[in-house]
N, C-alpha and C positions, 0 to 999 in steps of 0.2 A: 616648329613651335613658335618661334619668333615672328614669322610671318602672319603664324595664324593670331595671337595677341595683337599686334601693329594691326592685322585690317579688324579685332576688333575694336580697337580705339579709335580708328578712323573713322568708322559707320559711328561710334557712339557722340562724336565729334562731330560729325556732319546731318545728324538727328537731334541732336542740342542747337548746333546754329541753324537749326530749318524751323523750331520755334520762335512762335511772336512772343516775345516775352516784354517787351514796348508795352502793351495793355491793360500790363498786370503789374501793381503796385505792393512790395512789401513791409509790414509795420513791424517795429520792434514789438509786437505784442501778439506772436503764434502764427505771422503768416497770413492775418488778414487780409482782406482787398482795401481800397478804397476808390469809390469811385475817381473818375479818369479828370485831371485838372484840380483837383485839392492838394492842399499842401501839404509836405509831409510836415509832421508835428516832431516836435525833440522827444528825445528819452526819455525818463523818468530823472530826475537828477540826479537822485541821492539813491541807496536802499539797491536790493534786490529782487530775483521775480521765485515764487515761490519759496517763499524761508515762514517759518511761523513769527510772525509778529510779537513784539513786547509786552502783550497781553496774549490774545489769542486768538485762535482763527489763522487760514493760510492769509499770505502777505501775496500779491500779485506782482505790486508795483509800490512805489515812493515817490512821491510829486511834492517839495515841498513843505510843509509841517503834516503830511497825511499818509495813511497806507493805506491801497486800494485792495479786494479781492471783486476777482468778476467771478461768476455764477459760471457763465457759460465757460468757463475752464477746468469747472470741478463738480460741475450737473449737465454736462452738454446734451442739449435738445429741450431738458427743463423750463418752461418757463411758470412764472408767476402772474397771479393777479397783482394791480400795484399794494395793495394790503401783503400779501403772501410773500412781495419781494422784500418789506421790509422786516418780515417774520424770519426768511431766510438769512436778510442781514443780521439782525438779532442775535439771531443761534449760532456766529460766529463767533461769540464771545464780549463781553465789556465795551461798551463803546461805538461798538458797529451798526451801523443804520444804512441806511441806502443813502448814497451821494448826496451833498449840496453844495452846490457850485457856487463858491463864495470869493470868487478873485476873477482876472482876467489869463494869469497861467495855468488855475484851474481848468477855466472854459475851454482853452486850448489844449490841455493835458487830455481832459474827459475826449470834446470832440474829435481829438488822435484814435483814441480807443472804439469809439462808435462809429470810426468809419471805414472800420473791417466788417459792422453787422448792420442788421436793418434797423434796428432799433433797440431802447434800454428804458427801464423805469428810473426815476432818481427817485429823491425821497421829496418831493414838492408838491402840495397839496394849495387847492380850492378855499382860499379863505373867505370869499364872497365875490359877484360879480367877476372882475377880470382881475381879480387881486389875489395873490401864491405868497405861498411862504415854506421854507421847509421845514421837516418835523426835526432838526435837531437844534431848530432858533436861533442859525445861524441868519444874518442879514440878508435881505433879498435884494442885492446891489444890482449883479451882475445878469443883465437878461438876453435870451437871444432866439425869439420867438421867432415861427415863420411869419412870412407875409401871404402866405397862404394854406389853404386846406380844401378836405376834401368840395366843401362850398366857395373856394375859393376867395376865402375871407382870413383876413389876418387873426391871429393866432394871441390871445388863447381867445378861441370862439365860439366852445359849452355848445357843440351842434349835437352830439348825441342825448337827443331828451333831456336837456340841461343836466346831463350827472356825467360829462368827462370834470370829473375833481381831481384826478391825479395828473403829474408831470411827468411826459414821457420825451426822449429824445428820438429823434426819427432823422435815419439816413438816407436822404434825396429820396423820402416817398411821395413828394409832391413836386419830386424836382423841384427843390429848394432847397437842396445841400445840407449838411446837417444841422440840423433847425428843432428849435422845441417846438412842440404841440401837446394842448389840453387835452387828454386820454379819458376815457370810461375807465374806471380802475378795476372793471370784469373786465378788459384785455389782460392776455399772458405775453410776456416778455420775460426776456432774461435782466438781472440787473446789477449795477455797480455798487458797489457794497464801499464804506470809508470807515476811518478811526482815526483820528489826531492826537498822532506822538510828541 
C-alpha cells in the first residue's frame, strides 16, 4: 500500500515538473493570463474580493477610495453594448457606473485587471472630435491611448463610420499592450463596474 501511494506521488511530481508553467502568468484576480513581459500590478489595497459593498451590489475588489465589481465574474460569457454595460452597472445598486480612471494607481489597478481578458468597456464617452469625458464627471486627467489601431493610426481615431463614441480598453489587440481605444458602442464586451466609498 505504501509503495503504491509513494509511486503515486512520484508520477504526480514528475507530471507537475514536466509542465511549462514559465508562460503562464497569475493575477490576484481569478487566475487570469497576462500577456508574456507585462508587469505584474499590486493587489487591491484595502477591502475584500466578493463581500457586498456599503451600499450595494457584489464588491470584487478595493483600490483606493473605490469598490470594483467585474461583470465577467458574475455574468461569465455576458457581454454588453457599451450603453448596456453601463445599464448593468446601474443595476448594481447606488452609485455604480462603469469605471473612470481618474488617477495614475487607478490606470494601473484597472490595467492589472484587463490583462487576464481581451478587452473591457469603461464608462468614457465621445464628447466631440477626439475629446472623452466620463459619464460620472469625474476629470479626464489620466489618459493612455494606443498609438495604434486597426488603420494603424493613433488612438482615439472614430474609424468605424465616425460612431466609435465609447471607451473601450483593449489587451495587446493591436499588439500595443493594454491600451485604450475609441469603440462603436454596438461592440459587446464585459465591463468594470465602480462606486466610491
Amino acid at each position: 500500500m505504501k509503495a503504491a501511494v509513494l509511486l503515486v506521488f512520484v508520477g504526480v511530481i514528475g507530471f507537475v515538473s514536466g509542465q511549462n508553467f514559465h508562460s503562464v502568468r497569475f493575477s490576484p484576480f481569478g487566475g487570469f493570463r497576462r500577456p508574456l513581459g507585462h508587469k505584474q500590478f499590486a493587489r487591491p489595497t484595502t477591502g475584500g474580493f466578493n463581500r457586498a459593498s456599503s451600499g450595494s451590489g457584489i464588491v470584487d475588489a478595493t483600490s483606493g477610495q473605490s469598490e470594483y465589481h467585474f461583470s465577467f465574474k458574475h455574468a461569465p460569457g455576458e457581454k454588453f453594448s457599451g450603453g448596456g454595460a453601463r445599464v448593468y452597472c446601474q443595476r448594481q445598486g447606488p452609485q455604480w457606473d462603469a469605471v473612470a480612471i481618474s488617477s495614475e494607481e487607478e490606470l494601473r489597478f484597472i490595467h492589472g485587471i484587463v490583462g487576464g481578458l481581451p478587452y473591457i468597456w469603461t464608462g468614457g464617452y465621445r464628447t466631440g472630435g477626439r475629446n472623452f469625458a466620463w459619464h460620472n464627471g469625474e476629470s479626464f486627467n489620466v489618459q493612455e491611448w494606443s498609438h495604434t489601431g486597426q488603420q494603424q493610426r493613433p488612438q482615439p481615431d472614430n474609424r468605424e463610420n465616425q460612431s466609435e463614441n465609447c471607451l473601450a480598453i483593449l489587451n495587446n489587440f493591436y499588439r500595443d499592450g493594454v491600451k485604450w481605444h475609441d469603440v462603436a458602442c454596438h461592440h459587446q464586451k464585459p465591463v468594470v463596474c465602480e462606486r466610491h466609498i
